[in-house]
C-alpha positions as CSV (number, residue, x, y, z in Angstrom):
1,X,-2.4,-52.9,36.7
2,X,-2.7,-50.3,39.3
3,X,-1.7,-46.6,38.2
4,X,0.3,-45.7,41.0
5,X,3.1,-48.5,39.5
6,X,3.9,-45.7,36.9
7,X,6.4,-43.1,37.6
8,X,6.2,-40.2,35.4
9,X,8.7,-37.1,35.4
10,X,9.5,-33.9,32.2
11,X,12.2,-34.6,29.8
12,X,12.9,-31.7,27.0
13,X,12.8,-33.2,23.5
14,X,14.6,-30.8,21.0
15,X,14.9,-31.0,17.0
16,X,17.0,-29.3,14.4
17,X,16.5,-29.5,11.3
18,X,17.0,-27.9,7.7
19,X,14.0,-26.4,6.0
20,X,13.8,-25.3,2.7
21,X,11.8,-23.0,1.1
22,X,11.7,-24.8,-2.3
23,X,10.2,-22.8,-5.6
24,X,9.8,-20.0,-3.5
25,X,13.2,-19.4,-2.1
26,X,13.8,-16.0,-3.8
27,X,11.3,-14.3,-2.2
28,X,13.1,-14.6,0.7
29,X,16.7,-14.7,-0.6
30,X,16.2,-11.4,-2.4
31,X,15.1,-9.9,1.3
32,X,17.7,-11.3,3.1
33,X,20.8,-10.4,0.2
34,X,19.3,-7.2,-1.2
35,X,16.5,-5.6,0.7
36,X,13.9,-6.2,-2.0
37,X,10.3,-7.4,-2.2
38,X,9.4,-9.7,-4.6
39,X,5.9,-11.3,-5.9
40,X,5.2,-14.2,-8.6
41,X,2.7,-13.4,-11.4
42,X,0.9,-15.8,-13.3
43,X,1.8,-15.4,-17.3
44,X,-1.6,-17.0,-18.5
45,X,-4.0,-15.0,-16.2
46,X,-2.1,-11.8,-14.9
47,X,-2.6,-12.7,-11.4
48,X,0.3,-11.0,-8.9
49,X,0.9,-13.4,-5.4
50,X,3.1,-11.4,-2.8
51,X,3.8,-13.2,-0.6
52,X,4.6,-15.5,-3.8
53,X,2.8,-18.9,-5.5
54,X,5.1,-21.5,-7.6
55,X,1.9,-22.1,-9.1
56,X,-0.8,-19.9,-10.2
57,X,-3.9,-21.5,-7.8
58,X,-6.1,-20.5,-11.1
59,X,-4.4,-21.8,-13.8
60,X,-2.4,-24.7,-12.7
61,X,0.9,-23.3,-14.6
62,X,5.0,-22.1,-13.2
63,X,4.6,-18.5,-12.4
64,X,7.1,-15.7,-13.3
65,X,9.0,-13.4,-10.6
66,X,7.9,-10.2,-10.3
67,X,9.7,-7.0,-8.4
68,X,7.4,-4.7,-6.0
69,X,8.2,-1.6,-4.8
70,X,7.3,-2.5,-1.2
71,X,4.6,0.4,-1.0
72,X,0.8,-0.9,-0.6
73,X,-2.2,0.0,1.3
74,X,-4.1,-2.0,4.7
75,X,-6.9,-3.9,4.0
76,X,-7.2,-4.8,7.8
77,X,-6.1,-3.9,11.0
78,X,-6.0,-5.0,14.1
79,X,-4.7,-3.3,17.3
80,X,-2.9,-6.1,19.6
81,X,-1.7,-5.1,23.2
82,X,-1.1,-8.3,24.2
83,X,0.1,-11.8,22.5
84,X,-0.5,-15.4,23.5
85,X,2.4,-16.9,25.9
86,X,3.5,-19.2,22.7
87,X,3.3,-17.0,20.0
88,X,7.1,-16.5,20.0
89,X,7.4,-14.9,16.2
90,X,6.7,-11.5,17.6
91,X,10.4,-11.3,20.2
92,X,11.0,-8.4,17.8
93,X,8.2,-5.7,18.2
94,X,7.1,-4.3,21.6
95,X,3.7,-3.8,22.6
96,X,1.3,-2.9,21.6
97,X,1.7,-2.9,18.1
98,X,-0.6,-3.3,14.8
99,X,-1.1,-6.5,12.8
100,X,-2.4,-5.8,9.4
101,X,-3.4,-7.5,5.7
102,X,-1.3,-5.3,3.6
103,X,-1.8,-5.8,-0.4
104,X,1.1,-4.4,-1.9
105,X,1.0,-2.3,-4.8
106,X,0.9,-4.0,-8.0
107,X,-0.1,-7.6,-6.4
108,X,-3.8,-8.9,-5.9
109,X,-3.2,-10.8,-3.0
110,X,-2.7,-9.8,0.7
111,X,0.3,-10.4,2.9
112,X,0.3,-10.3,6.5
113,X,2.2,-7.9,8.6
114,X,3.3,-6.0,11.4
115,X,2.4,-1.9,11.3
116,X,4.6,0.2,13.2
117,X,4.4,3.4,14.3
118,X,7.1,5.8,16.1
119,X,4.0,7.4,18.1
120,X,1.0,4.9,19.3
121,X,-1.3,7.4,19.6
122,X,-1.3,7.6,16.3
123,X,-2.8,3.8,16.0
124,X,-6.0,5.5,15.0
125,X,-4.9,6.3,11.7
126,X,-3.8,2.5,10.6
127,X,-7.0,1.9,9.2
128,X,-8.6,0.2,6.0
129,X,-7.2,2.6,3.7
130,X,-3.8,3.4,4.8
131,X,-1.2,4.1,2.7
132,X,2.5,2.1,3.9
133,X,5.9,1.3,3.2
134,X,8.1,-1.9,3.7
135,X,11.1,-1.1,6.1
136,X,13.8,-3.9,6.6
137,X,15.5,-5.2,9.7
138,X,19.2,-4.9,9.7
139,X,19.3,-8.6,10.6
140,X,17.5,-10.5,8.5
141,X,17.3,-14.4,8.5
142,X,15.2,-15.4,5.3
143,X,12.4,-15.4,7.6
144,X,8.6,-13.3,7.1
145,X,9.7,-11.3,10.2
146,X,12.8,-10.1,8.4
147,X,10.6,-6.7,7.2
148,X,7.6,-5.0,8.5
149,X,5.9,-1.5,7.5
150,X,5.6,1.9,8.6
151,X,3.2,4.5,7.3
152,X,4.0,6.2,4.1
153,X,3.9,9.4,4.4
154,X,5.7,10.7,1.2
């Protein structure tokens, strides 16, 4: 059969659906309902997740909820002045902006984030090393872009 038989033209397929966060819903309910950060800690090994495990990845056992205070300090940083055409997540921050691995103070894992800062020429000083603070968005959604952080200058 002869391609030119076929007649092709664009049709827009759209899905909703309902997603869940399952054992970790708190983490994100406590953002959304009362502007808190919270991590899960393993009671067998001590380890602290933020963002949170249901599971310690060590162990194998439940882990236990955990309240941070939202403070921490960047391991990484990355300077972005422009984002791919699809990556839609960031309609919220203008450019440029600073994506960084924050570990928050009392966990031992590392949670991924936006860095903002009133006054980009100050970009310089988000570094390895910085010292920042959780702020929350006065819309939130139960979604990871429902907070990001600012330095801590207190």
């Amino acid at each position: 059969m002869d391609h030119k038989e076929y007649f092709e033209t664009s049709d827009k397929f759209e899905v909703n659906y309902l997603f869940s966060y399952g054992g970790i819903s708190r983490f994100f309910r406590e953002i959304v309902e009362n502007r808190k950060i919270f991590g899960t800690k393993c009671p067998k090994c001590g380890k602290v997740y933020c963002p949170p495990r249901s599971n310690c990845s060590n162990c194998y056992v439940s882990t236990e909820w955990v309240p941070l205070d939202g403070k921490g300090t960047v391991i990484a940083a990355v300077y972005c002045y422009w984002v791919p055409a699809n990556w839609i997540g960031l309609k919220y921050v203008d450019l440029p902006f600073i994506n960084a691995l924050i570990r928050l103070d009392g966990a031992d894992t590392c949670l991924g984030s936006v860095v903002i800062v009133e006054d980009m020429t100050l970009n310089k000083k988000v570094k390895q090393g910085t010292r920042v603070k959780i702020k929350f968005r006065e819309k939130r959604e139960g979604k990871i872009s429902d907070f990001y952080f600012v330095l801590d200058e207190d």
